[in-house]
C-alpha angles and dihedrals in degrees: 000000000000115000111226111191114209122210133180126222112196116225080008116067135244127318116208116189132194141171118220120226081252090069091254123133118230108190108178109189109207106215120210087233094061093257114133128204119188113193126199140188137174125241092238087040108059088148092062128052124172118225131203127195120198128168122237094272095049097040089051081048093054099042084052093053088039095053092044099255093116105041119021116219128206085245080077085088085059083043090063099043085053089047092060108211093345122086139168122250127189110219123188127233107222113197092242097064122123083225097069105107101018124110131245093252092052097045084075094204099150093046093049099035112017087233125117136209113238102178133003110212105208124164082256090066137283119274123200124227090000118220107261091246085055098126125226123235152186107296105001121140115226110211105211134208121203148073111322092236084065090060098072080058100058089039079065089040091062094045102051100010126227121336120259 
């Protein structure tokens, strides 16, 4: 298991330090404002250090892509046997779903499923663990959390929305 050290800078933000199973440190300062700055330095250079700044969106956009919600690699099969009985399914938003223009909350698909979604991918940007008044719309992508046998549920739910 990797150690992550916290450390709070007052006025500043949170710093958060790792050591990568290379040898490299990754420190990531959390600023008050949203901006991001991720730090890195090499185990044979401990004089120079790269930095990268990012602002809050970009910094959300490149954790999603980081923690898989944005691209899904073939090690998602790996995902799902660490996962146990539990996997992660993309479902797609038509247009012509009764759940455009619902919110989270009102989709119902927890209560209906016992699934939950954990991201919603949009050409906005993606967001993960959406506020239930988050509302659905036109071409999202709902990333969904649960047992494979639920899926086929929300699939229905999509279709023909939650039931009355």
């Amino acid at each position: 298991m990797v150690e992550v050290r916290e450390t709070r800078l007052p006025g500043v933000g949170k710093k958060f330090t790792m050591r990568t199973h290379r040898g490299d440190s990754v420190c990531a300062v959390l600023h008050l404002d949203g901006r991001r700055e991720i730090y890195h330095r090499e185990p044979e250079d401990e004089d120079e250090q790269d930095v990268l700044v990012l602002n809050d969106e970009e910094a959300r956009q490149l954790g999603s892509i980081l923690s898989g919600v944005l691209y899904r690699p073939e090690l998602v099969r790996d995902l799902e046997v660490a996962l146990e009985d539990l996997a992660i399914e993309w479902i797609d938003v038509p247009a012509t779903s009764p759940l455009v223009g619902l919110t989270v909350a009102t989709c119902r698909i927890r209560s209906t499923t016992g699934s939950s979604v954990i991201a919603i991918l949009r050409k906005g940007g993606a967001m993960a663990m959406p506020h239930p008044d988050e509302v659905v719309q036109a071409g999202d992508t709902l990333v969904i959390i649960g047992r494979p046998e639920q899926f086929g549920a929300i699939q229905r739910l999509v279709a023909e929305g939650p039931p009355k």
